[in-house]
Predicted model as a PDB file, atoms N, CA, C, CB and O in Angstrom, pLDDT in the B-factor column:
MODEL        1                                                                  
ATOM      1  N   UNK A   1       0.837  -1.180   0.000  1.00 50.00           N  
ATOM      2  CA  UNK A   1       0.000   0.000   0.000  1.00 50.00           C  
ATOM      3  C   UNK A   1       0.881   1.242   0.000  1.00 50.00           C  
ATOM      4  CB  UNK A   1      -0.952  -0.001   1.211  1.00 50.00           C  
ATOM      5  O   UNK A   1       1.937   1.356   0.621  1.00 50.00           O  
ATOM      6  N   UNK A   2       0.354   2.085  -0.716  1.00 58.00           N  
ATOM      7  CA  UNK A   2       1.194   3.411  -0.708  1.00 58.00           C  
ATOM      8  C   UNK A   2       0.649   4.440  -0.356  1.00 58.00           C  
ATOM      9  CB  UNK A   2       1.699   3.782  -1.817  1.00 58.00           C  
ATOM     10  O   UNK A   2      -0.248   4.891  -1.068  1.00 58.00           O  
ATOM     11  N   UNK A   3       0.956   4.982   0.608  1.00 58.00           N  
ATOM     12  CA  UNK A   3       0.577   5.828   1.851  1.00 58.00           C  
ATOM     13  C   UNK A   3       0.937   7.624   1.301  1.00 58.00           C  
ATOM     14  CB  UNK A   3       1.740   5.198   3.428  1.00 58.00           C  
ATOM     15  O   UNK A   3       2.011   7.999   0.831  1.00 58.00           O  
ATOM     16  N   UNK A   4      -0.410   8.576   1.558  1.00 63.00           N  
ATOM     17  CA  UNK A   4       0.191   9.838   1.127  1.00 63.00           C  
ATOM     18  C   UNK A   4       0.705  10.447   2.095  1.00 63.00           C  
ATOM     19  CB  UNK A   4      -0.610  10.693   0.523  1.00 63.00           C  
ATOM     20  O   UNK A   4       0.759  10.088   3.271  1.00 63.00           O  
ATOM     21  N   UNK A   5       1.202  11.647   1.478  1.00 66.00           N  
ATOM     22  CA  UNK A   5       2.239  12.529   2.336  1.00 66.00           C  
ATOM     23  C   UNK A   5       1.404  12.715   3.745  1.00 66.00           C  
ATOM     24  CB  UNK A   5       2.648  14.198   1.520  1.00 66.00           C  
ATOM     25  O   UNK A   5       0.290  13.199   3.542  1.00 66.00           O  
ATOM     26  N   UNK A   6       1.704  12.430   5.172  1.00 62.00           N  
ATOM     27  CA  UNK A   6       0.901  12.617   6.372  1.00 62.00           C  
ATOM     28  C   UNK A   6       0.157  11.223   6.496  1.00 62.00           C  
ATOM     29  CB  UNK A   6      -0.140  13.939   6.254  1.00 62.00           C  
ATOM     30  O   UNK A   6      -0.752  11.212   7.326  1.00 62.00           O  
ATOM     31  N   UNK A   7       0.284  10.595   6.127  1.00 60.00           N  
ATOM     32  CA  UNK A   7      -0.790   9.660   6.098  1.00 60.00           C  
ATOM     33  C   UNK A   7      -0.182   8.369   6.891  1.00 60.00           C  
ATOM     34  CB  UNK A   7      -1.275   9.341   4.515  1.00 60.00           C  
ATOM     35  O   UNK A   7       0.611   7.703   6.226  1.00 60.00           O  
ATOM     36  N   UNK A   8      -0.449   7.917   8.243  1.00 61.00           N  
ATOM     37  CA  UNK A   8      -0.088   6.912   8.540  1.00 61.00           C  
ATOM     38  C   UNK A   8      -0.899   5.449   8.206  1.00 61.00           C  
ATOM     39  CB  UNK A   8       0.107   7.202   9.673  1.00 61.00           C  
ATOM     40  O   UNK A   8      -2.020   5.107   7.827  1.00 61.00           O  
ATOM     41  N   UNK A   9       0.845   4.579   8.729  1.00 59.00           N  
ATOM     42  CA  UNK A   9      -0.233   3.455   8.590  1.00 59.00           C  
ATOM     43  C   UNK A   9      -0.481   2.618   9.255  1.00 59.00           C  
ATOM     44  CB  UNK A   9      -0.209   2.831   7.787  1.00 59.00           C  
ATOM     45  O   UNK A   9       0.409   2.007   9.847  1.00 59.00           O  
ATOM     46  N   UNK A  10      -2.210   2.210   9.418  1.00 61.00           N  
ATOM     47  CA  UNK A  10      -2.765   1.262  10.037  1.00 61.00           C  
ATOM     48  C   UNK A  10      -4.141   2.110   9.793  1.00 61.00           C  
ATOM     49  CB  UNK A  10      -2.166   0.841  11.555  1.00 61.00           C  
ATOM     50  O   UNK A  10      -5.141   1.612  10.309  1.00 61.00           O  
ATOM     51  N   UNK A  11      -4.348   3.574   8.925  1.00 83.00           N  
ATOM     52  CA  UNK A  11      -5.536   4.108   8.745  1.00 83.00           C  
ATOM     53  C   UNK A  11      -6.030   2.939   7.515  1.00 83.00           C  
ATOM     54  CB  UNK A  11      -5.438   5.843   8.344  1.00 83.00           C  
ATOM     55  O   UNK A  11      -7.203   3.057   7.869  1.00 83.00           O  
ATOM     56  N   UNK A  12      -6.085   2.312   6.817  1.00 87.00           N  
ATOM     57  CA  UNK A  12      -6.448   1.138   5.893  1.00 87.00           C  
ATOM     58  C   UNK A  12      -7.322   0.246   6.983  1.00 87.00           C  
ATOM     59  CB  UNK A  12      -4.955   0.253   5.187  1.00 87.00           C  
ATOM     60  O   UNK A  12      -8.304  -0.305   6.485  1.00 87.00           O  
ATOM     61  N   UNK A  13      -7.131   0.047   8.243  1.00 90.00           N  
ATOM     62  CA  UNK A  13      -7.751  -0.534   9.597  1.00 90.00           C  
ATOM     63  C   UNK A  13      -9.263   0.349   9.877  1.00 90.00           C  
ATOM     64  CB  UNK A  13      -6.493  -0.249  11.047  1.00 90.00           C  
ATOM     65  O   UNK A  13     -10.339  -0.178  10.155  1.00 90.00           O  
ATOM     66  N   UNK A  14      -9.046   1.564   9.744  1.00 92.00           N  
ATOM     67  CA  UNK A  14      -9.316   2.178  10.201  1.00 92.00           C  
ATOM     68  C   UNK A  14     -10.602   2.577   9.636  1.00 92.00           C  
ATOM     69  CB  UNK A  14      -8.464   2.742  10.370  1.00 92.00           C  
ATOM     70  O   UNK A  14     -11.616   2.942  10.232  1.00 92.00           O  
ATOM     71  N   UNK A  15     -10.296   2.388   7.824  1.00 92.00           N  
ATOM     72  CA  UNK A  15     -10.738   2.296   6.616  1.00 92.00           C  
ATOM     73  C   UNK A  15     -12.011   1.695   6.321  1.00 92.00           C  
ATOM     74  CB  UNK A  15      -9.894   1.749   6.003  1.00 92.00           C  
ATOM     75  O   UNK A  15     -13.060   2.070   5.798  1.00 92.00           O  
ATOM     76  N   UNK A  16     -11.318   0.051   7.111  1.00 94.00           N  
ATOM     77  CA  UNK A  16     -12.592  -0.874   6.827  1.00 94.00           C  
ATOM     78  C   UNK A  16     -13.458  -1.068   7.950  1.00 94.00           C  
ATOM     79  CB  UNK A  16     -12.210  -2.273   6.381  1.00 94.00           C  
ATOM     80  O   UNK A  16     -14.553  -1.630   7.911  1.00 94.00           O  
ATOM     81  N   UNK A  17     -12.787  -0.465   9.162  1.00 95.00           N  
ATOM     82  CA  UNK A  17     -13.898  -0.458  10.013  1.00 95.00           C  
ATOM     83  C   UNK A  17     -15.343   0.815   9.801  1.00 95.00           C  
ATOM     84  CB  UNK A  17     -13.115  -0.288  11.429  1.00 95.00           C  
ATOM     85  O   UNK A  17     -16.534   0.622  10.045  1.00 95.00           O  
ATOM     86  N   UNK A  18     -14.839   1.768   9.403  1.00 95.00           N  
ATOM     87  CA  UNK A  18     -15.666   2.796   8.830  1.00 95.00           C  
ATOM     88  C   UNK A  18     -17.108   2.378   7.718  1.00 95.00           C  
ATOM     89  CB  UNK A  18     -14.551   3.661   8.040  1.00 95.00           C  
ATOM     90  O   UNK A  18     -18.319   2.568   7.607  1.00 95.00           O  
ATOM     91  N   UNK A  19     -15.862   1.639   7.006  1.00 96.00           N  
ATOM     92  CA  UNK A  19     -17.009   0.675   5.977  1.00 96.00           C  
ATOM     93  C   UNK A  19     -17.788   0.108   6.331  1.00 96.00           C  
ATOM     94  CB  UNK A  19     -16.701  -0.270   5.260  1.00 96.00           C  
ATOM     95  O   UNK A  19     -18.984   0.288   6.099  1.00 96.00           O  
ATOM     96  N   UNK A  20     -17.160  -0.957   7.171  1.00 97.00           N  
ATOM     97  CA  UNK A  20     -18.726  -1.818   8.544  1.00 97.00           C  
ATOM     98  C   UNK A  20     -19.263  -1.220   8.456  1.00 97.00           C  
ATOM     99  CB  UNK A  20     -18.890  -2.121  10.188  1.00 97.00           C  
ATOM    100  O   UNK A  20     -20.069  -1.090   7.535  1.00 97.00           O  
ATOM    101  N   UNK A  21     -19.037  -0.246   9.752  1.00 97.00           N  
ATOM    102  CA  UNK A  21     -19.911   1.048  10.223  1.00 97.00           C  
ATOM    103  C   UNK A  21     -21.255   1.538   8.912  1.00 97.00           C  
ATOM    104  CB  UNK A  21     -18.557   2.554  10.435  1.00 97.00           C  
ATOM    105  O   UNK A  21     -22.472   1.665   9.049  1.00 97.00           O  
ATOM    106  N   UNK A  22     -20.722   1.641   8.187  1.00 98.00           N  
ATOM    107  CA  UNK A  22     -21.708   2.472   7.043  1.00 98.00           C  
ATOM    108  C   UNK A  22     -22.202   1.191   6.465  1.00 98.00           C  
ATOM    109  CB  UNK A  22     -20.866   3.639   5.731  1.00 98.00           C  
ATOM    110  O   UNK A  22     -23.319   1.423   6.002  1.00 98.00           O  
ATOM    111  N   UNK A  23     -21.972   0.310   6.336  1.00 98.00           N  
ATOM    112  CA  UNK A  23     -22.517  -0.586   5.542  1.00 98.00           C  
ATOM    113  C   UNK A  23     -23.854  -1.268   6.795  1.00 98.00           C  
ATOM    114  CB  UNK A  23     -21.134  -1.743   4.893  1.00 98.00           C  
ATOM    115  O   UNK A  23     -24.927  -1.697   6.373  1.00 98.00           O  
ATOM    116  N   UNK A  24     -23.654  -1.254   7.674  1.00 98.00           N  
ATOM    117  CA  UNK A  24     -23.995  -1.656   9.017  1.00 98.00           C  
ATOM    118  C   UNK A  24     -25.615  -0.430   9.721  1.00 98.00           C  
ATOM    119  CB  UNK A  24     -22.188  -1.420  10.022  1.00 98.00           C  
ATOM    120  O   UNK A  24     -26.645  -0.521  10.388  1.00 98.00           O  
ATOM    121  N   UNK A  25     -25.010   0.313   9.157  1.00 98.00           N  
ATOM    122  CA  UNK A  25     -25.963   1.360   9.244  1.00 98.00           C  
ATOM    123  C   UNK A  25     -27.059   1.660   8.300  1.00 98.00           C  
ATOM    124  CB  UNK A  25     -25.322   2.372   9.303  1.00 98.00           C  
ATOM    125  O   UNK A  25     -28.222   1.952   8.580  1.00 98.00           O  
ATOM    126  N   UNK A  26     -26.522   1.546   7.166  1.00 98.00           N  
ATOM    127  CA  UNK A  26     -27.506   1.047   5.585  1.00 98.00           C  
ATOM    128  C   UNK A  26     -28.584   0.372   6.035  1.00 98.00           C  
ATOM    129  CB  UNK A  26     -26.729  -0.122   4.369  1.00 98.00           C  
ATOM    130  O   UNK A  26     -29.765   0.720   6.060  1.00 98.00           O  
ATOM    131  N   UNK A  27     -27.754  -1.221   6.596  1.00 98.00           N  
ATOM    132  CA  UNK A  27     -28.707  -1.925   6.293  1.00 98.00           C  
ATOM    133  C   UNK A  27     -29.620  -1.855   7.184  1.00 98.00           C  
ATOM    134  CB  UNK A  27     -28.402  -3.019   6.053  1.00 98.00           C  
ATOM    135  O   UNK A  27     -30.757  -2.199   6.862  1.00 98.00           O  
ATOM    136  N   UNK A  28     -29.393  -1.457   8.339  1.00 98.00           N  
ATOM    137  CA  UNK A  28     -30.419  -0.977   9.691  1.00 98.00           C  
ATOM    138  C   UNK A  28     -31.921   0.082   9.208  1.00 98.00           C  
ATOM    139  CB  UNK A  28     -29.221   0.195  10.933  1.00 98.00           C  
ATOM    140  O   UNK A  28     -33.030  -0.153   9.688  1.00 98.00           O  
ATOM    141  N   UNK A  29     -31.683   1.174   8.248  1.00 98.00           N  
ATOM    142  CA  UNK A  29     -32.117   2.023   7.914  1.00 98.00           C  
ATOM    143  C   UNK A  29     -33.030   1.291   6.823  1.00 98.00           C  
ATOM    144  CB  UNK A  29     -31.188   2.999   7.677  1.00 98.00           C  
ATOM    145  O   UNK A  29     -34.219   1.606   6.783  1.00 98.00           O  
ATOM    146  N   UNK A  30     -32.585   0.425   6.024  1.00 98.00           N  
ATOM    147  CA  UNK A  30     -33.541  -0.563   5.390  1.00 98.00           C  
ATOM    148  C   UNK A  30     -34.216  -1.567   6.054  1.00 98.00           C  
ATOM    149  CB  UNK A  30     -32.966  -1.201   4.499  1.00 98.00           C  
ATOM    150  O   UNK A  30     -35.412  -1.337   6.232  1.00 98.00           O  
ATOM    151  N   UNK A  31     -33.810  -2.567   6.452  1.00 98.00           N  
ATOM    152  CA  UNK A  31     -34.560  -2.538   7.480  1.00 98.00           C  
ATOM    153  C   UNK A  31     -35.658  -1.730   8.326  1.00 98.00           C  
ATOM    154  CB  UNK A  31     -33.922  -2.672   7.940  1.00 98.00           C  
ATOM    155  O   UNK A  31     -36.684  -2.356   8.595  1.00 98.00           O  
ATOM    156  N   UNK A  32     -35.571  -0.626   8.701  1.00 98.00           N  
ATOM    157  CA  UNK A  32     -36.552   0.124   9.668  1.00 98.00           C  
ATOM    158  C   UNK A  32     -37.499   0.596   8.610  1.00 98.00           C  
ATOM    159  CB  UNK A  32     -35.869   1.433  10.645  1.00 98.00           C  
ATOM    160  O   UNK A  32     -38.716   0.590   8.799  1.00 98.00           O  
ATOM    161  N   UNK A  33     -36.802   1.112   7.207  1.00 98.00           N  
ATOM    162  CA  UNK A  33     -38.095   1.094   6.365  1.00 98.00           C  
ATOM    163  C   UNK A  33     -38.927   0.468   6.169  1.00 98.00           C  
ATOM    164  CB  UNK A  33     -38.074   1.162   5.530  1.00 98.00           C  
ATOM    165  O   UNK A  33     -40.100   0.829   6.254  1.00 98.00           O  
ATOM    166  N   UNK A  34     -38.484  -0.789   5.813  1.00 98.00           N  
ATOM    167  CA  UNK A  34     -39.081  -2.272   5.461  1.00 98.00           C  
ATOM    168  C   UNK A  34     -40.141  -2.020   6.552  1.00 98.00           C  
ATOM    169  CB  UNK A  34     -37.956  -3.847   5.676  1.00 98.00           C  
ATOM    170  O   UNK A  34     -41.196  -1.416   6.361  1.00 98.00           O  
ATOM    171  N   UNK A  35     -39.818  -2.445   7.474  1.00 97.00           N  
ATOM    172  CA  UNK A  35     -40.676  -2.462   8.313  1.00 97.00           C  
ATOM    173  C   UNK A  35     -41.881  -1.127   8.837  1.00 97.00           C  
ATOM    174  CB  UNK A  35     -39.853  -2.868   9.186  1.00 97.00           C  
ATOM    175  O   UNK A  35     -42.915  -1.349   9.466  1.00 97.00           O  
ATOM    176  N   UNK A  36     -41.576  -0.272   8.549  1.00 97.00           N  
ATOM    177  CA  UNK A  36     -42.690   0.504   8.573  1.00 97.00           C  
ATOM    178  C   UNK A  36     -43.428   0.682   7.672  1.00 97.00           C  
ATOM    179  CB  UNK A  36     -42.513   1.443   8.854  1.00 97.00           C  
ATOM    180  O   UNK A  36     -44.598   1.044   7.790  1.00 97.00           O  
ATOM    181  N   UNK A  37     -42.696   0.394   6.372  1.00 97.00           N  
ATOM    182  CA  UNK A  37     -43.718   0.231   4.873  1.00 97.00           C  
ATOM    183  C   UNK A  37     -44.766  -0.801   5.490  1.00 97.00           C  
ATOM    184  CB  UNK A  37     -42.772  -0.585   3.173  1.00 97.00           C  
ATOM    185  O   UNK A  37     -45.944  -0.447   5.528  1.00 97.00           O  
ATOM    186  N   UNK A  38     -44.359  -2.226   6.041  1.00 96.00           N  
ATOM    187  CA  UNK A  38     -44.876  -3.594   6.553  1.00 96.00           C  
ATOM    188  C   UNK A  38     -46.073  -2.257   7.233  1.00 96.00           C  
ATOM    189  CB  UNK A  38     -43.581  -4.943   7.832  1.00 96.00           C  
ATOM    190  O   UNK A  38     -46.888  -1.592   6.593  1.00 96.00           O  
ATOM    191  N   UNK A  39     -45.732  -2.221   8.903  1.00 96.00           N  
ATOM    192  CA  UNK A  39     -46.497  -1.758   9.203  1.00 96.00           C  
ATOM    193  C   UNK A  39     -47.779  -0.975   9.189  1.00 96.00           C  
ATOM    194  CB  UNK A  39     -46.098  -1.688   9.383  1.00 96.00           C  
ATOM    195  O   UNK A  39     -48.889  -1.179   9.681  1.00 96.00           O  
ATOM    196  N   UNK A  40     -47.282  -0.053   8.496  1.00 96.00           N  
ATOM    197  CA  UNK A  40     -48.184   0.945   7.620  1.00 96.00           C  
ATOM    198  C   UNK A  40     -49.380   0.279   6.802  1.00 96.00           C  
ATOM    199  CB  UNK A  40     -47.234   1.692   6.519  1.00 96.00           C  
ATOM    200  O   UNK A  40     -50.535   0.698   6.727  1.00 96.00           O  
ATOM    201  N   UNK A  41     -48.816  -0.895   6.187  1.00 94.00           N  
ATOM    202  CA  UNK A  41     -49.872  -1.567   5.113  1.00 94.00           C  
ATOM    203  C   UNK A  41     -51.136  -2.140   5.994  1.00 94.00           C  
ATOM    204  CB  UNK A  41     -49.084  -2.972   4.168  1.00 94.00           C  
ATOM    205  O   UNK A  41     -52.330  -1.892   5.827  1.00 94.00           O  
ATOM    206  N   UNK A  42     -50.220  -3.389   7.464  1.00 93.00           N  
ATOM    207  CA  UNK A  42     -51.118  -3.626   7.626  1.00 93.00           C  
ATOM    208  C   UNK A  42     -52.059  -2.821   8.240  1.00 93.00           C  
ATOM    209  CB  UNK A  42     -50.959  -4.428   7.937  1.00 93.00           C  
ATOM    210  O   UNK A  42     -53.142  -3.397   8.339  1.00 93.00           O  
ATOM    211  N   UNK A  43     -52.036  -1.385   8.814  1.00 91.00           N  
ATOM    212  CA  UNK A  43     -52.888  -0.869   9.280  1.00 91.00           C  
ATOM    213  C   UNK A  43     -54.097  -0.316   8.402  1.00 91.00           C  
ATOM    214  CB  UNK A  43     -52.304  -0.110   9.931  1.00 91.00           C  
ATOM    215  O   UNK A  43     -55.268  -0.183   8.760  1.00 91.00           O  
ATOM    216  N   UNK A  44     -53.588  -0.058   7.295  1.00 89.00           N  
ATOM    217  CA  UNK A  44     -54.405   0.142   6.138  1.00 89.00           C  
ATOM    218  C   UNK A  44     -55.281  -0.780   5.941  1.00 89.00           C  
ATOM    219  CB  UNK A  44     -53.751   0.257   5.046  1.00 89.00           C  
ATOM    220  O   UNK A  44     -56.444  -0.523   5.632  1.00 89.00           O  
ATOM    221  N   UNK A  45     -54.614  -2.493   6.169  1.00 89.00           N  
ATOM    222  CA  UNK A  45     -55.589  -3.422   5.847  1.00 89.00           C  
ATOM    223  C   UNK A  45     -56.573  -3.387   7.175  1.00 89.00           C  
ATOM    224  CB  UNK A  45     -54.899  -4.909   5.498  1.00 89.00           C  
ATOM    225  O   UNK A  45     -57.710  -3.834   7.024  1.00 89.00           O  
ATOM    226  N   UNK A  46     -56.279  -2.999   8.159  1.00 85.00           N  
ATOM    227  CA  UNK A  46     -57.151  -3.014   9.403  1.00 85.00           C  
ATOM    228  C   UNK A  46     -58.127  -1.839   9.423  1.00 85.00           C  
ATOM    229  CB  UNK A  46     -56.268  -2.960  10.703  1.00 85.00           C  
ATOM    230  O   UNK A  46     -58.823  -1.700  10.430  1.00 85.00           O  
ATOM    231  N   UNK A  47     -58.215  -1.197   8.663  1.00 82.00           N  
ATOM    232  CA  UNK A  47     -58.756  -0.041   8.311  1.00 82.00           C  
ATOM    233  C   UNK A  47     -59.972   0.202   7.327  1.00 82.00           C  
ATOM    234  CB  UNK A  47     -57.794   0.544   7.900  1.00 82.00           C  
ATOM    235  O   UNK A  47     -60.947   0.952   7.284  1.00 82.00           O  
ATOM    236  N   UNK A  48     -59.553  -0.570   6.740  1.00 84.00           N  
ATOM    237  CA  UNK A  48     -59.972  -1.120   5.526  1.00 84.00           C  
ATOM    238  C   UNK A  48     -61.095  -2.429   5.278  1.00 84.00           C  
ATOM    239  CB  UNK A  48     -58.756  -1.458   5.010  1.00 84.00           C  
ATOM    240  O   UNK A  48     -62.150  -2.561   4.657  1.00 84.00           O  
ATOM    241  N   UNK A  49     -60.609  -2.917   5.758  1.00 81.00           N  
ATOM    242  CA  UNK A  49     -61.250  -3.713   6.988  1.00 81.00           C  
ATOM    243  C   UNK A  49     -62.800  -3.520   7.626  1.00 81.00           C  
ATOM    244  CB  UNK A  49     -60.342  -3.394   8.133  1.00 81.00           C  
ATOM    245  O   UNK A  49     -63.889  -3.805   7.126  1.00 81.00           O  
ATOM    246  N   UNK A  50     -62.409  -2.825   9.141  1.00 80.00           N  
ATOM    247  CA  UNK A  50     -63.373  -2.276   9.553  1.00 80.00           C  
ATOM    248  C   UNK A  50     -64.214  -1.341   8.741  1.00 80.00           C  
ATOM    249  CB  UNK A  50     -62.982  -1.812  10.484  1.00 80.00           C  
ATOM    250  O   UNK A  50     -65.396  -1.148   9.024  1.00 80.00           O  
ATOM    251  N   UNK A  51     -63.522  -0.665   7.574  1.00 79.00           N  
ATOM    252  CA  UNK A  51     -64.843   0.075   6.882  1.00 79.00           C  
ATOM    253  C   UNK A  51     -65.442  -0.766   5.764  1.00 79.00           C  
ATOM    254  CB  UNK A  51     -64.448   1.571   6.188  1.00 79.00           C  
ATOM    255  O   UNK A  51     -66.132  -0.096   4.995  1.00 79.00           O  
ATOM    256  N   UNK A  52     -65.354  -2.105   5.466  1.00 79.00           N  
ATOM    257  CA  UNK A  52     -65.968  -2.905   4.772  1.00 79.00           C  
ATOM    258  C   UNK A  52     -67.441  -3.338   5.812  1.00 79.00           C  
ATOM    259  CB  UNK A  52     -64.860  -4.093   4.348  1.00 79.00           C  
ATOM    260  O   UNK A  52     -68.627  -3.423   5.494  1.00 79.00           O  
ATOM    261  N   UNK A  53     -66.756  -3.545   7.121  1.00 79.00           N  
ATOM    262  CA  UNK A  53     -67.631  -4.839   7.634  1.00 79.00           C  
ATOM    263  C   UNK A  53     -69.037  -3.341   8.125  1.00 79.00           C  
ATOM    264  CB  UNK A  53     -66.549  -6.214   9.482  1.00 79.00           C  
ATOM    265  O   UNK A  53     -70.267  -3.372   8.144  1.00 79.00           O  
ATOM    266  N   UNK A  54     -68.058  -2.264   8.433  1.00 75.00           N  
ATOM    267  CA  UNK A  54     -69.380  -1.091   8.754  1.00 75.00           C  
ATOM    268  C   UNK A  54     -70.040  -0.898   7.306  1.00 75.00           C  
ATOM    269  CB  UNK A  54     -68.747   0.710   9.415  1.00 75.00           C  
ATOM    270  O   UNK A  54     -71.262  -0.992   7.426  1.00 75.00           O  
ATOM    271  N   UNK A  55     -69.853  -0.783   6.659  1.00 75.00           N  
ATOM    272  CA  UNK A  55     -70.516  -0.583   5.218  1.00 75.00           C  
ATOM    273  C   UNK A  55     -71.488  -1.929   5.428  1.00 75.00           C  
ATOM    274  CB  UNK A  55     -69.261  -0.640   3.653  1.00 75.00           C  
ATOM    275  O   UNK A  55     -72.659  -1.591   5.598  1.00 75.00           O  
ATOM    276  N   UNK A  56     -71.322  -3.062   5.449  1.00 74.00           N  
ATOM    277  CA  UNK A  56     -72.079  -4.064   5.046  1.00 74.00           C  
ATOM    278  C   UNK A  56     -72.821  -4.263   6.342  1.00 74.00           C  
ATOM    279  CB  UNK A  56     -71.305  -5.272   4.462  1.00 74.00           C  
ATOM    280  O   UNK A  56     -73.864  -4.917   6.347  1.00 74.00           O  
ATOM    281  N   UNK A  57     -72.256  -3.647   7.607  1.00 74.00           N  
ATOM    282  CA  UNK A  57     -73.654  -3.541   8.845  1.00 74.00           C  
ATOM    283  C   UNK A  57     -74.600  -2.575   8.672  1.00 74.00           C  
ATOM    284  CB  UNK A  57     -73.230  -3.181  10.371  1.00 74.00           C  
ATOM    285  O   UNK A  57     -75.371  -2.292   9.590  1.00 74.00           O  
ATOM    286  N   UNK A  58     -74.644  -1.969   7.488  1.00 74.00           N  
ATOM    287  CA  UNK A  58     -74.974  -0.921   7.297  1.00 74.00           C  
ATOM    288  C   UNK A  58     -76.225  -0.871   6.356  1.00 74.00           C  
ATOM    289  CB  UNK A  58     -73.918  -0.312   6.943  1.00 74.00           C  
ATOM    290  O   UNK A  58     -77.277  -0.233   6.326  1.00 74.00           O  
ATOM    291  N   UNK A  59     -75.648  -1.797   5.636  1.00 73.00           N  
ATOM    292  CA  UNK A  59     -76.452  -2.644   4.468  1.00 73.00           C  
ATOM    293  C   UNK A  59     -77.394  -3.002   5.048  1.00 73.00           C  
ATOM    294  CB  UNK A  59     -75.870  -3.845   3.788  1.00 73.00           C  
ATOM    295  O   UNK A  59     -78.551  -2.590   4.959  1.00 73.00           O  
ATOM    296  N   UNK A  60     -76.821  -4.068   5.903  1.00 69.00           N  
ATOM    297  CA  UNK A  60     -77.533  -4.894   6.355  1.00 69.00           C  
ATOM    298  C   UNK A  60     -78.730  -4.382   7.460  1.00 69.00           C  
ATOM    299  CB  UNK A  60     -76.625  -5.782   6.802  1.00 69.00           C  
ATOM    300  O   UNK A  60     -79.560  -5.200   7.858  1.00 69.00           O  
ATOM    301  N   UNK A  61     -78.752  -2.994   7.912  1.00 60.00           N  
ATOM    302  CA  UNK A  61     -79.437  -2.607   8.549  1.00 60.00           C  
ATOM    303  C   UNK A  61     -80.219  -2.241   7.739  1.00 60.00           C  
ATOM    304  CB  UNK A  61     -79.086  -1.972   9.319  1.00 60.00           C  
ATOM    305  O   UNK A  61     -81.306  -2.818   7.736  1.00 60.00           O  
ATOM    306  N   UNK A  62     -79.983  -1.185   6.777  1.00 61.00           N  
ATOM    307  CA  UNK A  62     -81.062  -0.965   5.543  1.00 61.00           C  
ATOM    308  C   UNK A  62     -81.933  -1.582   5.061  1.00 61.00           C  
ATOM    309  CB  UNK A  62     -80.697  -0.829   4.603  1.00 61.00           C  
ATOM    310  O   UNK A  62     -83.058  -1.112   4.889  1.00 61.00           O  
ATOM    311  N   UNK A  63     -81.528  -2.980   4.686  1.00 60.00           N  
ATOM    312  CA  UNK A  63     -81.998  -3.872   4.220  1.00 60.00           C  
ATOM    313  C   UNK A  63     -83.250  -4.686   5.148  1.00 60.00           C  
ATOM    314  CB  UNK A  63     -80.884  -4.532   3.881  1.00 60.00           C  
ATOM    315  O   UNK A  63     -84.200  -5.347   4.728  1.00 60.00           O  
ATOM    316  N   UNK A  64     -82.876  -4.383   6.468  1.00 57.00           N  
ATOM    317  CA  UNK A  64     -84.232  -5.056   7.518  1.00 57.00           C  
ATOM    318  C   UNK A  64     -85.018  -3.676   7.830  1.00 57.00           C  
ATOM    319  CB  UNK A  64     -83.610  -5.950   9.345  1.00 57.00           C  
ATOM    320  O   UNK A  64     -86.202  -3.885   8.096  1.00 57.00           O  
ATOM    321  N   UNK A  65     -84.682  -2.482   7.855  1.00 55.00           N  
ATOM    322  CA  UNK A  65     -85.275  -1.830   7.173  1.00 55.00           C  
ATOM    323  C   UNK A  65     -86.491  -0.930   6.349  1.00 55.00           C  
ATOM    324  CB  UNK A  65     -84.999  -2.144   7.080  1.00 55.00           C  
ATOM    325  O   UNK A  65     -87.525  -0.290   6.536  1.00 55.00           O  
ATOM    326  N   UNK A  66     -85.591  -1.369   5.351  1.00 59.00           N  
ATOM    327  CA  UNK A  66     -86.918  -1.864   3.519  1.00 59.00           C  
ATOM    328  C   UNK A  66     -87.667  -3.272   4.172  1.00 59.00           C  
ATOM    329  CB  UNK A  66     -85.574  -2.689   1.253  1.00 59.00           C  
ATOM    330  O   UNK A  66     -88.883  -3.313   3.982  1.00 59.00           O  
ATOM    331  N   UNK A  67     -87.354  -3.872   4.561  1.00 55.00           N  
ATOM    332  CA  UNK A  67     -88.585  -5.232   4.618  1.00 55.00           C  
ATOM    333  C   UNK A  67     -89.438  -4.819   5.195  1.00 55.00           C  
ATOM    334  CB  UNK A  67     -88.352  -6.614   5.312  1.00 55.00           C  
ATOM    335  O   UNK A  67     -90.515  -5.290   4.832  1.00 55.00           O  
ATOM    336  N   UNK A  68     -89.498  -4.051   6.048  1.00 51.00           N  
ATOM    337  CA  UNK A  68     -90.408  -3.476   7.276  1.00 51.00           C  
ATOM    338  C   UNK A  68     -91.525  -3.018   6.523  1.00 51.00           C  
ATOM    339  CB  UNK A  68     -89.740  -2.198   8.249  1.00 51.00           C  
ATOM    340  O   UNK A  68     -92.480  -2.492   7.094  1.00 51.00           O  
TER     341      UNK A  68                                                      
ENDMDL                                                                          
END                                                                             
């Protein structure tokens, strides 16, 4: 390895621990997305959800109702 002017050595150590570090941190940050994209959805589906089954209690109230 060829080292610049000031430059000691064992910073190449120093180098790849940095890299961890950032590579290490990436994947954490993907991760935490991932998972709140996850999250997010299913609340949507829970949401989504409950305004199906109220729509169709809804119906269904209408519907006894009109028979009346």
């Amino acid at each position: 390895m060829v080292f610049a002017p000031g430059e000691k050595p064992g910073t190449e150590q120093d180098e790849v621990k940095l890299q961890i570090a950032s590579k290490q941190i990436v994947q954490t940050a993907i991760l935490r997305a991932v998972q709140q994209v996850s999250q997010e959805r299913q609340q949507k589906e829970k949401r989504t959800n409950a305004s199906t089954s109220l729509q169709l209690e809804r119906g269904k109230l209408t519907k006894k109702h009109e028979k009346k």
